[in-house]
N, C-alpha and C positions, 0 to 999 in steps of 0.2 A: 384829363381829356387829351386827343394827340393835340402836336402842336398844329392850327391853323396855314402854316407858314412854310410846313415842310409839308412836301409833297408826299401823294401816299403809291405807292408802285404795287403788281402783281408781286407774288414769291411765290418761289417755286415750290412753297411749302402747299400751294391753290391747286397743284396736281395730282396729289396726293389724299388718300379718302380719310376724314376728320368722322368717326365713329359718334363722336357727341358733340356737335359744335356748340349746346350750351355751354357746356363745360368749359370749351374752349372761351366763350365769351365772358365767363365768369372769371375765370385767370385776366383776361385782357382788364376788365373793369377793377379789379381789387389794383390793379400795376397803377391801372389809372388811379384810385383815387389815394393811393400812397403820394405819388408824384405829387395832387392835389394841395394833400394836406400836410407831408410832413417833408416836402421840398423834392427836386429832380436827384439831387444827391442821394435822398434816403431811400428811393427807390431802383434808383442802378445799383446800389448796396446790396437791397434785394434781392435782384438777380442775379449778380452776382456769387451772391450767398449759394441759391440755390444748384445753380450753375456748377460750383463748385460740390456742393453737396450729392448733385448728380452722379458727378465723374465718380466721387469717392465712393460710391455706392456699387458704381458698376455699371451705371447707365450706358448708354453709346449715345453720349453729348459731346458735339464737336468744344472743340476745347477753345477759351477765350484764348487771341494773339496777344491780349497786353493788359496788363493789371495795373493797378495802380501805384503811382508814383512814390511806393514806399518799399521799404525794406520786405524780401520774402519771407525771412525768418524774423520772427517777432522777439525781440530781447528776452520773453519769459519763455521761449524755444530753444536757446542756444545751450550748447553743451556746455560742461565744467572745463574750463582752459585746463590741459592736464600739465601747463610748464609753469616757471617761474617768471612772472610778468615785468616783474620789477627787472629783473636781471637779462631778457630780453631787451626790455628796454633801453637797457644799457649799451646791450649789446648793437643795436640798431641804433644805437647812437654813434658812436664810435665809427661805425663802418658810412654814416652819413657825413660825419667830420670828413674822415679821410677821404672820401669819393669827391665831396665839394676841394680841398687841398690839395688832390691828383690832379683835377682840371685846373685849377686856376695856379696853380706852378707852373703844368703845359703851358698855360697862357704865355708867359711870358716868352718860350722860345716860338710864341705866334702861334702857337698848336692848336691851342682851342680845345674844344671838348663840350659835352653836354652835361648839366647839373639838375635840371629841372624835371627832368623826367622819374631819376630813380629816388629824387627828393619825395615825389610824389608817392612811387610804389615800392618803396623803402619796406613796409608792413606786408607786404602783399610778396613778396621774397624772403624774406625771413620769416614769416609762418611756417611760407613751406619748407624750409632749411632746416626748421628747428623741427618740423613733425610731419613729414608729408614725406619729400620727396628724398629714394631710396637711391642710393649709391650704388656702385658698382664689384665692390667686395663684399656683396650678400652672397648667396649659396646660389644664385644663380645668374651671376655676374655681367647681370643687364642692366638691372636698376630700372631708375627712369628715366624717361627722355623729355629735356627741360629745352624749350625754347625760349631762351632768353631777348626781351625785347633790347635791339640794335643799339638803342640811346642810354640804359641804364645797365652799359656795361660796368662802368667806373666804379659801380656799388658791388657787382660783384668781385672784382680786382679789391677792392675794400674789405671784402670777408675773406680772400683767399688771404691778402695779408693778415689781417686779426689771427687766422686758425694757423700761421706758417707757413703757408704755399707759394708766398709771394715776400718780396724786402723791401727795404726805403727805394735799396736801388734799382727793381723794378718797375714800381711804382712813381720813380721819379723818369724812368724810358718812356712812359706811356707816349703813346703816337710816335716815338721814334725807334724804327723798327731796322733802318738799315743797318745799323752792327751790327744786330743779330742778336742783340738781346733785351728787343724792349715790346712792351706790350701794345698790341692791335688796335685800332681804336673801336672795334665793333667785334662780334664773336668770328672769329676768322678759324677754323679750325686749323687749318690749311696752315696759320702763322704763329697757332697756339696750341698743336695738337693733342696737346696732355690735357688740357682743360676744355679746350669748346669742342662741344661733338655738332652742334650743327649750326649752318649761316644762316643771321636771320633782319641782317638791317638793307636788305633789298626789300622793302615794305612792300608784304601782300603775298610773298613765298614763306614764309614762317607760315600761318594760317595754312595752307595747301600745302606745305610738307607735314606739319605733324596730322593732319587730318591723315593723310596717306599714310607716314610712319604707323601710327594706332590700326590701320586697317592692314600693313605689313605684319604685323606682329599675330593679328588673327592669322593670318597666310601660313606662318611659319607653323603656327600650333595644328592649325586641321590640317598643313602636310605633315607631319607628326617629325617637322625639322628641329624644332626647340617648342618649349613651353613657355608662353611667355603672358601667362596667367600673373604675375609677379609685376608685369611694367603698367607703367600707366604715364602715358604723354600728356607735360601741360605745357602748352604753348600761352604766352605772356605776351599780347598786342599792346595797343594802342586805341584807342575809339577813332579818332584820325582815319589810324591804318586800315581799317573795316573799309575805308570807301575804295580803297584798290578792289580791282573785280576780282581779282586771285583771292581774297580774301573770306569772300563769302563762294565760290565757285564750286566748292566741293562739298558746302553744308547739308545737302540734304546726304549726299553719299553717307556722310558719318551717320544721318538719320535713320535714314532707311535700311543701313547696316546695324544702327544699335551699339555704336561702339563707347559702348561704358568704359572704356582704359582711355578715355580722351576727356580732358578738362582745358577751356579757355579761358583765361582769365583776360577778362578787357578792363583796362583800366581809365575807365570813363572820367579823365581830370575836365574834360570839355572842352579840349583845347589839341589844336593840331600845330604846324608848324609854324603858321602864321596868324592865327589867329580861331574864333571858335569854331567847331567841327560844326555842331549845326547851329548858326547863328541864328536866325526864327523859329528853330524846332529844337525838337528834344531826341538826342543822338540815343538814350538809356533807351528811352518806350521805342525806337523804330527800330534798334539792335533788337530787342525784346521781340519786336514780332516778327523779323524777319526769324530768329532761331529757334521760336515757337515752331511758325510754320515749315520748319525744316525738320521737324520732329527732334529737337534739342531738350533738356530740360534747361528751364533758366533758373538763376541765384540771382536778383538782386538784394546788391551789400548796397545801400545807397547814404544812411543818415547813421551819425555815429548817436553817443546813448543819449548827449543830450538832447535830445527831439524827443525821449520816450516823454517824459509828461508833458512837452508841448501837442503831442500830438494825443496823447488822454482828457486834453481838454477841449478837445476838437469834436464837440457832439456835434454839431451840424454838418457835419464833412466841407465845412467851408476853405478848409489847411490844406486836406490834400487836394481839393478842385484846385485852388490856387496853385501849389506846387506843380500839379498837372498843365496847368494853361501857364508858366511862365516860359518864354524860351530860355535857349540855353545861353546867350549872351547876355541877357538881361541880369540871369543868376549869376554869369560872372561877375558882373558889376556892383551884385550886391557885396559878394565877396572882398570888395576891394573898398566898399565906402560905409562911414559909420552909420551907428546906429538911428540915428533921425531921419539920415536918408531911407532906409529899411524901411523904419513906423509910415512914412509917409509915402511910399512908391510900392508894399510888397504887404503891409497891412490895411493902407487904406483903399484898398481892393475893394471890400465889402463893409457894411457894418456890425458881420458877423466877427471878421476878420479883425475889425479896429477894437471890438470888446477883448478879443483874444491877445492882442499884441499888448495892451492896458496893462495885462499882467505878467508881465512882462521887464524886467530889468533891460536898462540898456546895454550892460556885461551879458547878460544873457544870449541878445539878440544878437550881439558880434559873434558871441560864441559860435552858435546856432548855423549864420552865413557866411565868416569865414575859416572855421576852422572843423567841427562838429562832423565829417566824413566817416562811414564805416572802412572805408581802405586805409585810414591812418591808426585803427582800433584793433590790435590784434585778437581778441577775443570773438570780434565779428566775422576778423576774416578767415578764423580756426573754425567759427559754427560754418560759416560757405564753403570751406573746403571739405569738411566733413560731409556735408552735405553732399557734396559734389562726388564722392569718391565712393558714397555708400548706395547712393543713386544707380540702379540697376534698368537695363533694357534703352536706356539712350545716352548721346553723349550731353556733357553740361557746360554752360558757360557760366560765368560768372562773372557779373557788370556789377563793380565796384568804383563807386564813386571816390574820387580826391580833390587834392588842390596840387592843380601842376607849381613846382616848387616850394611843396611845403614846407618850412622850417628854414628856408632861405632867406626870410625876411619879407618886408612888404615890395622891395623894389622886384623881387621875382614872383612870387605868388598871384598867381590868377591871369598874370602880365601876357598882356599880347607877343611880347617880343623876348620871351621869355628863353625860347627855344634856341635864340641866337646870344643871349648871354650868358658869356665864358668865366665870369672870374668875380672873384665877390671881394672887398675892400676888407681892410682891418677892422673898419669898424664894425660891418656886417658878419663878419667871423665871429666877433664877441658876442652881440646879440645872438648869434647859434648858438656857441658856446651856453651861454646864461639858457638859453631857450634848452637847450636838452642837458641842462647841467651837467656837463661836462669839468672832469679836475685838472682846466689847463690855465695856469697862473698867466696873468696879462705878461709877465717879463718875460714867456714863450711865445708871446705873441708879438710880429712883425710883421709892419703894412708891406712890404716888399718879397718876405717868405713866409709864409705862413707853414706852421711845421704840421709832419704826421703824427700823429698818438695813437701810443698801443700799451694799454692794461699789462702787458707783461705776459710773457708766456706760460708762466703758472697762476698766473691769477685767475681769480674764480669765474672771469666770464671767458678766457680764453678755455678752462678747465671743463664751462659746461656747453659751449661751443660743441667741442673735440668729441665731450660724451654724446652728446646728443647726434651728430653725426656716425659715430660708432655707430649707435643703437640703428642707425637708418640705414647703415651698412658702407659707410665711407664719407670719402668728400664730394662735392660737387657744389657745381656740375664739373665734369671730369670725363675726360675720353681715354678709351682704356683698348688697348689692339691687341688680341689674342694673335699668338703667333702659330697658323695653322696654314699647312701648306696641302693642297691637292695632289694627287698621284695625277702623271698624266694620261690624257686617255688612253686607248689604242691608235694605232695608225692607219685603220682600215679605212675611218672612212675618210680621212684624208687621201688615201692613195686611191680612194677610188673618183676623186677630183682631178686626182695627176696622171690618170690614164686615160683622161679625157670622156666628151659623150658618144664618140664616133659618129658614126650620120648622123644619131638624133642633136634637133637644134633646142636647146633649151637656153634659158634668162639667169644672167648671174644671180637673178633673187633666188630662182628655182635653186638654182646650186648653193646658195647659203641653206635655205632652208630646209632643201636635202638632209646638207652635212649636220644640220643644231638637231635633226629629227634623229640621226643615228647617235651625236652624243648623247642626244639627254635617254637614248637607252644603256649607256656605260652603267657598270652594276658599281663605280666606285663614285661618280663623280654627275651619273647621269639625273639625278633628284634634285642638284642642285642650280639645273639650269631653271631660268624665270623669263619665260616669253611674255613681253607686253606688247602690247598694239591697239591703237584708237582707231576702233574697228574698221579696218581694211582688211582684216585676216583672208575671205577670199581674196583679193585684191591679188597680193602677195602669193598666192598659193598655197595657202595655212593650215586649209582646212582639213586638211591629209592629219594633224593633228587635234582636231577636236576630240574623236572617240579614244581616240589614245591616251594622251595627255590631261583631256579636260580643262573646261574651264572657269577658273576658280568661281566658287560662290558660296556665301556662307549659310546660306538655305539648302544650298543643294538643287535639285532640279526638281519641285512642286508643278509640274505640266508636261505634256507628251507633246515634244517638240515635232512641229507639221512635218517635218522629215526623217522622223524615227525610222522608217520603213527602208532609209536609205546606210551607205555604208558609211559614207562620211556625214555624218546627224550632229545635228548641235548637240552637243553634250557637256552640263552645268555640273559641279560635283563640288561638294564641300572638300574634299579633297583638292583640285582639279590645279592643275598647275601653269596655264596660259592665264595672264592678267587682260582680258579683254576689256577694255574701258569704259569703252563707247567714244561719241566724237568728243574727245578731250586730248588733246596735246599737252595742254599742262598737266592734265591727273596723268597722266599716263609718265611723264618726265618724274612726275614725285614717287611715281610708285617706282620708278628703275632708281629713283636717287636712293629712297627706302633699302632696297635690295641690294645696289652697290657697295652698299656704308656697312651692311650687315654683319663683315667679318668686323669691325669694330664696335660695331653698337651692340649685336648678340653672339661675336665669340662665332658666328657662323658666314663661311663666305660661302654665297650665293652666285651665280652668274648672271644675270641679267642681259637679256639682250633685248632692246627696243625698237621694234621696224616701225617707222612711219612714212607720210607719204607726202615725196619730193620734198618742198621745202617747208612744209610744216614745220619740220621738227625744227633747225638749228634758227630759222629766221623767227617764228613762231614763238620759241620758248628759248631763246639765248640766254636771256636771263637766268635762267633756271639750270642753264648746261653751264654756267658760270659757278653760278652758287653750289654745283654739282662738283666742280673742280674745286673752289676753295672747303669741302667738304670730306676730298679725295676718296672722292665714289671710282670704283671702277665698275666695268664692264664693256659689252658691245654693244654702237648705237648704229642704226642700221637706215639709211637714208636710200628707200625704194624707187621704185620708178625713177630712178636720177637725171639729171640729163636737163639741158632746154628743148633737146630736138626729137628725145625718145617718146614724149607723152604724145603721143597723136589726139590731136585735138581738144585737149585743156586750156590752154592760152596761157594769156597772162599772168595771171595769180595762181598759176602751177608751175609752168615751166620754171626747171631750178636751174640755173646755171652760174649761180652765187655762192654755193653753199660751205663750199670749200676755202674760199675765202673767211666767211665768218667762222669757220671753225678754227681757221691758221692764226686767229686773234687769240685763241684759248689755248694757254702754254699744256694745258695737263691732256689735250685731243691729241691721239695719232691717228692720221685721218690718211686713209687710203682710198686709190679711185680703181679699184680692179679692172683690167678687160678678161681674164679670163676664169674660169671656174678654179684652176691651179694655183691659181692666185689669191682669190678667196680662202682656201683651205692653208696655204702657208701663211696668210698672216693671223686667221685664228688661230692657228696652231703656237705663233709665237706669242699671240696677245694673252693664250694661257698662261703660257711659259713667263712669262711678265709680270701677270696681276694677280698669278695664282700658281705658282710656279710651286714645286715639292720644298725647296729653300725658302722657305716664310721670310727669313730678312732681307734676302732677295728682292720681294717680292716690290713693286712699282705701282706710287698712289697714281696714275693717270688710266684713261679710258680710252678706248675705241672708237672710230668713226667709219663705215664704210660704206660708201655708194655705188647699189648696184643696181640691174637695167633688165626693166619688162620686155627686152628685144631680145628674140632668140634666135639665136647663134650655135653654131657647131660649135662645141669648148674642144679645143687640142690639149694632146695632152702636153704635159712640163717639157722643156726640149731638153735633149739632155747634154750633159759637157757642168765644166765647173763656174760656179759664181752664179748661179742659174735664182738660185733660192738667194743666198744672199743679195742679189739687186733686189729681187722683188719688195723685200723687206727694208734695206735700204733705200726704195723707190726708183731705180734704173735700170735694164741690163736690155742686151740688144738680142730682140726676136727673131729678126730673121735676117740676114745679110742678103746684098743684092745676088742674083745668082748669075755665071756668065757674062760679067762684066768685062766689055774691050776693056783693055791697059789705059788707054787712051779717053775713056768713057767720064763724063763730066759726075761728080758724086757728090752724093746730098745729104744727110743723116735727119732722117724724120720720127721724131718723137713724139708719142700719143698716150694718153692712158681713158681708162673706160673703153665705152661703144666706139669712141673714136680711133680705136687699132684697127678697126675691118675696114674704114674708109680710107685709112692711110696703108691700108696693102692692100687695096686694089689700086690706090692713086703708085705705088710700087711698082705694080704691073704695067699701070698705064703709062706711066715713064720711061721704062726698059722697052714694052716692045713699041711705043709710037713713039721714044723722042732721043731714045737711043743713053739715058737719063740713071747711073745707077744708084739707086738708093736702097740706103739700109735701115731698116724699119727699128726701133725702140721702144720698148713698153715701159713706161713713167706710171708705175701704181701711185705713187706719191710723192709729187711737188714738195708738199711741205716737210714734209721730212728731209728731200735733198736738200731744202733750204735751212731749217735749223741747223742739222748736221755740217753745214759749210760756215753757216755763222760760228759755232763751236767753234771750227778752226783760224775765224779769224780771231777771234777771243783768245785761242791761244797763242796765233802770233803777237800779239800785244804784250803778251809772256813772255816773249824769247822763244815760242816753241816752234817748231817748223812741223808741220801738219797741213797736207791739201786734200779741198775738199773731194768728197766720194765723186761727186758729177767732175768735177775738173780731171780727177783720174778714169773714171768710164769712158768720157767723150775725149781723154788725149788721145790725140794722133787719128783719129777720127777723120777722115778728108772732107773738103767742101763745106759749105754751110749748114747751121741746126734750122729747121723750120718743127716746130713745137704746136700741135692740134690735137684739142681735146671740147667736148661736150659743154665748155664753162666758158667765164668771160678771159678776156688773154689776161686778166691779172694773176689768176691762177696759175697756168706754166711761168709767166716772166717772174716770179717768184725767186726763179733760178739764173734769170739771164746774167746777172753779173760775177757767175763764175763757169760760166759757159767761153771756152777760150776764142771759139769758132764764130765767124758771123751768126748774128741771132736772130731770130725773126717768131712771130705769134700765130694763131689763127685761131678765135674764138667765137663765142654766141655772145657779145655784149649786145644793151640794150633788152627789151621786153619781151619774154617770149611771144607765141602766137599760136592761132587753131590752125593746124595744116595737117598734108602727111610728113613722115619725118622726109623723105623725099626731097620734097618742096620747101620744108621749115630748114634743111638743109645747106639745099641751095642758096635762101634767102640771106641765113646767116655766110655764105661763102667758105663753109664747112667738108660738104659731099667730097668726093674724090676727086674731081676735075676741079675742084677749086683750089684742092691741096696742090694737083696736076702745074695747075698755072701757079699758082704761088711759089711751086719750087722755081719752075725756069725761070721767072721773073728775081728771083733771089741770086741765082746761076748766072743771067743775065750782066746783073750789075757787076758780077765778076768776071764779065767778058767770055764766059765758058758753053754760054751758048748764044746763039743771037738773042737778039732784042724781036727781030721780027716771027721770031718763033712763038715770044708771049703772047703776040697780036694771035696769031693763028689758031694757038691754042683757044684763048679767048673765044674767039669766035669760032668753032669748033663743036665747042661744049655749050654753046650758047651763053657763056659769061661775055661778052661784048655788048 
């Protein structure tokens, strides 16, 4: 009968016509009296069953989010392990010794390091090492893409030593990396390029990059750029790291795309950095339903094989309701306390439960709760990955339970503070030792060094190591850079930038997106460019490329878009070469970091250029433009609408007038602030020449940054005379000189880059013919450039070397003072002030932006041309070059008073 006690609700199955509601009533009564008579357990069984029986049939039965608290694959289900278990075993011995002896060496020079994490998933990497995942010397020299978790790097450093890729003396660098030859503490590609292909201990960008990479890789096959039917991405978490929102952000994408080359292994130890992930709940069943519902298939690996006849003697389902209702800190603690504790806190649940435990040894029951995981069993976690790989139409996860620092001893295992413990004693070495019988004599053993051990390089586990990597097509994981260099384009349509728009007034976006529309028709180079954008595409002015270009999908276009009838029509195409995202700034950052990396990950450089809007992109996803760099992605990232004073009525949380600064933090950006469309087109032109230049070893791991302005303006064209192009790229050269200047005439040198050129020559004008004022206008594409490049040379005066910087040679002999105005806050030009020789001075939009017209958000910020106006004479001023009572005037004038 229903429960009394719960409430009964409408469903919305009551709106729908029930052809025989006998029927219907006779199903409801038989549930009832199963419940009845043979308990609530044997009845959710039931449905269960059917439920299941449904789907398999072919039904359209919505699919349960979460099963029960046990293993998916049932022990009489798993495959024949096709290796040699013993000798694995060995082998993941060995590389557990050495990864615990790498850290706790570190320790001593204060280094630290992490042990407990690849203690834990020790099995769960060497599976795939020894049968899964495919190197890079196979016949189509992509392999797989392995996202190593951040904290169990040491384990890998462990196996590259074992197989010869690494020595005592690397292994004893770890964490110290400044001479130049010690190892990373986390996958740093960027500091280990031969071995890590991608960063992944910024927790919560590993998950959202390999989802993106897997869905790159379809990109690359349906534009028929490579085939890469051969890869398959597994990204290696944390249960922890699931709660970053990057982590789960892009799960249904992989869903709803189907992308079977993608496998996550989570490795469910229950335990995050401080203690359990979900202390009252169970971290397995709500990973479980959230990647259900995201159209995932799930693998839980949960209980190793001892629990098979515990759980055979489990006729009432009274084992797994319990296992189901324990939290997950509770289960910790079982782990950690014996076996009377267990009988009494975890069997006497029930009195189904206290018969069951009866039989029961108290070896057993330790077994069972601390030790007994399917993630420390390799033959469990070969049937999951099989599972995983053969698994067609979605992507899969795989939640594999452990014990964080397994095989460490009790002082680490299951330990709260486990995450923060660096180094294990002499005596806890020996009980490893003994625990994974290891042949290392106690007289090699020292409380103060504890040594490396290695089988020898012909010996039989180093021997089937080496084969067994063969057979998978190399080592790894491993990053491997194909040296291919691009022709350069033509120069048409660059030079149709440099001749200017004439009357027409058009937006430096306009004029990028122009110029990327005519490369990417280059018959050499033009397939390989990659538009992304988190859909602002009209925004931008994009749309001129939808029926051209397409945009990507791997359905294709199943519906008649409402503006077919038009010229520019949405148009979807399994082909389609625009990565449209939606509103996603981080998906949109993984898919250009995907495409950046590409001439390394598949042997193919791509271009990528990503436009987004105002400050989304660098404040938004920093993180990701970082881990982009330590990845050495290149391409062009394109920061639209820029400005704090160009957005006309966004306000606050639009206006960007910061962005350039967060970029000047990330060594691998060359970040440009164009004013004019000529300018645009010279530094794509050089950032080809750079990152994809025809000289493949040439070529330069950094990227692109360039912000340009929905305000339209006349683009002049290039002026011409020498040094013209070189400033721009170097970030200086001088636009316009004052014209008809008395001898006698007081002179000011004003520097601007962006929107901010057109306000500082009219403030030009306005000086010459009301204050008799002459000044020379400068366009500063880019601050920070002039500012590295001068740091250079103070680095090499430290040398002995005599080198002055590019801005101290532009602006010698320069008369009067620099006044520096640009669309950002003044930390951005003073960037350069302390090799500016001339008096220096700012003018910028610090503080919040605001809703206005640019006009008035102008003014506010003291930006407009008569702010510039007054600023110079008041600069002039204090040089006695023009009155004092003139700034008053001015001031009060222009209405600044």
């Amino acid at each position: 009968m229903p429960d009394p006690v719960r409430p009964s609700y409408p469903s919305e199955l009551d709106q729908l016509p029930d052809r025989d509601p006998q029927e219907t009533g006779e199903w409801r009564e038989s549930l009832d009296a199963v419940a009845a008579h043979a308990g609530d357990e044997r009845a959710a069984y039931l449905v269960c069953r059917t439920v299941e029986h449904a789907r398999n049939s072919g039904l359209a039965v919505p699919a349960l989010l979460e099963t029960e608290y046990v293993n998916t694959i049932p022990t009489s289900a798993e495959p024949a392990f096709p290796g040699d278990e013993a000798m694995e075993s060995r082998i993941t011995a060995w590389n557990r010794w050495n990864a615990a002896a790498m850290v706790t060496r570190g320790s001593r020079q204060g280094l630290g390091g992490h042990i407990a994490t690849f203690a834990s998933a020790a099995w769960l990497y060497e599976t795939g090492f020894q049968h899964f995942f495919r190197g890079k010397e196979g016949e189509d020299g992509s392999g797989d893409q392995l996202y190593v978790q951040g904290h169990a790097s040491p384990g890998v450093y462990a196996r590259a030593f074992l197989d010869g890729r690494l020595t005592e003396a690397h292994l004893d660098r770890f964490r110290q990396e400044a001479g130049g030859e010690g190892l990373p503490s986390y996958p740093h590609p960027r500091r280990l390029p031969w071995l890590w292909e991608f960063p992944t201990v910024s927790m919560g960008l590993g998950p959202i990059s390999a989802i993106y990479q897997a869905r790159f890789n379809r990109y690359l096959t349906h534009r028929g750029i490579k085939d890469t039917a051969g890869s398959h991405v597994w990204a290696f978490l944390g249960d922890g790291e699931m709660d970053e929102p990057e982590s789960t952000a892009a799960l249904a994408l992989a869903g709803r795309e189907q992308l079977d080359n993608l496998t996550f292994v989570i490795n469910c130890n229950l335990q995050r950095l401080d203690g359990p992930v979900r202390a009252n709940f169970k971290i397995v069943q709500e990973l479980e339903t959230q990647f259900r519902a995201a159209g995932w298939n799930v693998v839980k690996s949960l209980w190793g094989s001892a629990w098979d006849e515990v759980f055979a003697l489990d006729t009432t389902g009274a084992l797994t309701r319990r296992l189901r209702e324990v939290p997950d800190a509770q289960f910790q603690t079982y782990a950690t306390r014996d076996a009377a504790y267990i009988r009494e806190h975890f069997f006497g649940a029930s009195p189904a439960l206290a018969e069951l435990g009866r039989l029961l040894t108290d070896d057993k029951i330790t077994e069972l709760f601390t030790s007994s995981r399917a993630g420390h069993e390799p033959r469990k976690v070969y049937a999951a990955y099989k599972a995983a790989v053969e698994h067609k139409g979605a992507p899969t996860v795989i939640l594999a339970q452990t014990v964080k620092g397994w095989t460490l001893g009790p002082g680490f295992e299951s330990r709260n503070a486990n995450h923060q413990m660096k180094k294990l004693t002499g005596k806890e070495f020996r009980a490893m030792r003994d625990l994974l019988e290891l042949p290392i004599p106690d007289s090699k053993l020292d409380d103060e060094l504890v040594p490396y051990v290695h089988p020898g390089a012909d010996s039989p586990e180093v021997r089937y190591l080496q084969e067994r990597r063969a057979e998978l097509g190399g080592p790894a994981p491993a990053r491997k850079v194909h040296p291919v260099g691009l022709p350069a384009p033509a120069d048409k349509p660059f030079d149709a930038l440099k001749k200017g728009s004439g009357s027409q007034e058009i937006a430096t976006t306009m004029a990028f997106v122009r110029l990327v529309k005519d490369l990417m028709r280059d018959k050499e180079t033009g397939k390989r460019w990659v538009p992304i954008v988190p859909d602002e595409a009209r925004t931008f002015g994009m749309e001129s490329l939808f029926p051209s270009a397409g945009i990507y999908s791997p359905l294709g276009q199943n519906y008649d878009p409402v503006d077919r009838d038009q010229l520019l029509y949405y148009k979807e195409a399994k082909e389609g070469q625009i990565l449209n995202e939606g509103i996603t700034e981080a998906g949109s950052l993984a898919d250009f970091t995907a495409a950046a990396t590409s001439y390394a990950t598949h042997g193919e450089p791509m271009i990528p250029f990503y436009i987004f809007y105002s400050m989304f992109g660098f404040q938004r996803t920093a993180d990701q433009f970082w881990a982009l760099a330590d990845q050495l992605g290149r391409g062009f990232v394109i920061g639209a609408t820029a400005g704090r004073t160009t957005m006309t009525g966004e306000g606050l949380q639009h206006a960007d007038g910061h962005s350039h600064l967060l970029a000047s933090t990330n060594p691998a950006v060359v970040s440009y602030d164009p004013a004019f469309a000529y300018e645009v087109g010279a530094i794509v032109k050089d950032g080809l020449r750079r990152m994809y230049g025809p000289d493949a070893a040439a070529q330069e791991d950094v990227f692109y940054y360039l912000t340009v302005y929905n305000e339209t303006k006349v683009q002049p064209p290039m002026p011409a005379g020498e040094g013209v192009e070189e400033g721009i790229l170097k970030g200086l050269y001088r636009f316009q000189e004052a014209a008809d200047a008395a001898d006698d005439a007081p002179r000011i040198q004003l520097l601007a880059s962006g929107t901010a050129i057109h306000w500082v020559l009219e403030a030009q004008r306005i000086l010459a013919e009301e204050w008799g004022v002459a000044a020379d206008v400068w366009s500063a594409p880019s601050w920070t450039e002039l500012r590295r490049e001068a740091m250079d040379c103070d680095a090499a005066a430290l040398r002995g070397e005599e080198r002055v910087p590019y801005v101290t040679r532009a602006l010698g002999g320069a008369p009067g003072p620099v006044l520096a105005v640009s669309d950002w806050m003044r930390a951005v030009p003073d960037q350069i002030s302390q090799w500016v020789e001339q008096d220096w001075a700012s003018l910028g939009t610090d503080g919040f932006g605001l809703s206005d017209t640019r006009e008035a958000a102008r003014r506010y910020f003291g930006v407009d041309a008569e702010s510039v106006v007054v600023a110079a004479l008041s600069r002039l001023a204090r040089r006695g070059e023009v009155k004092a009572e003139d700034v008053r005037r001015a001031a009060e004038k222009y209405g600044l008073a």
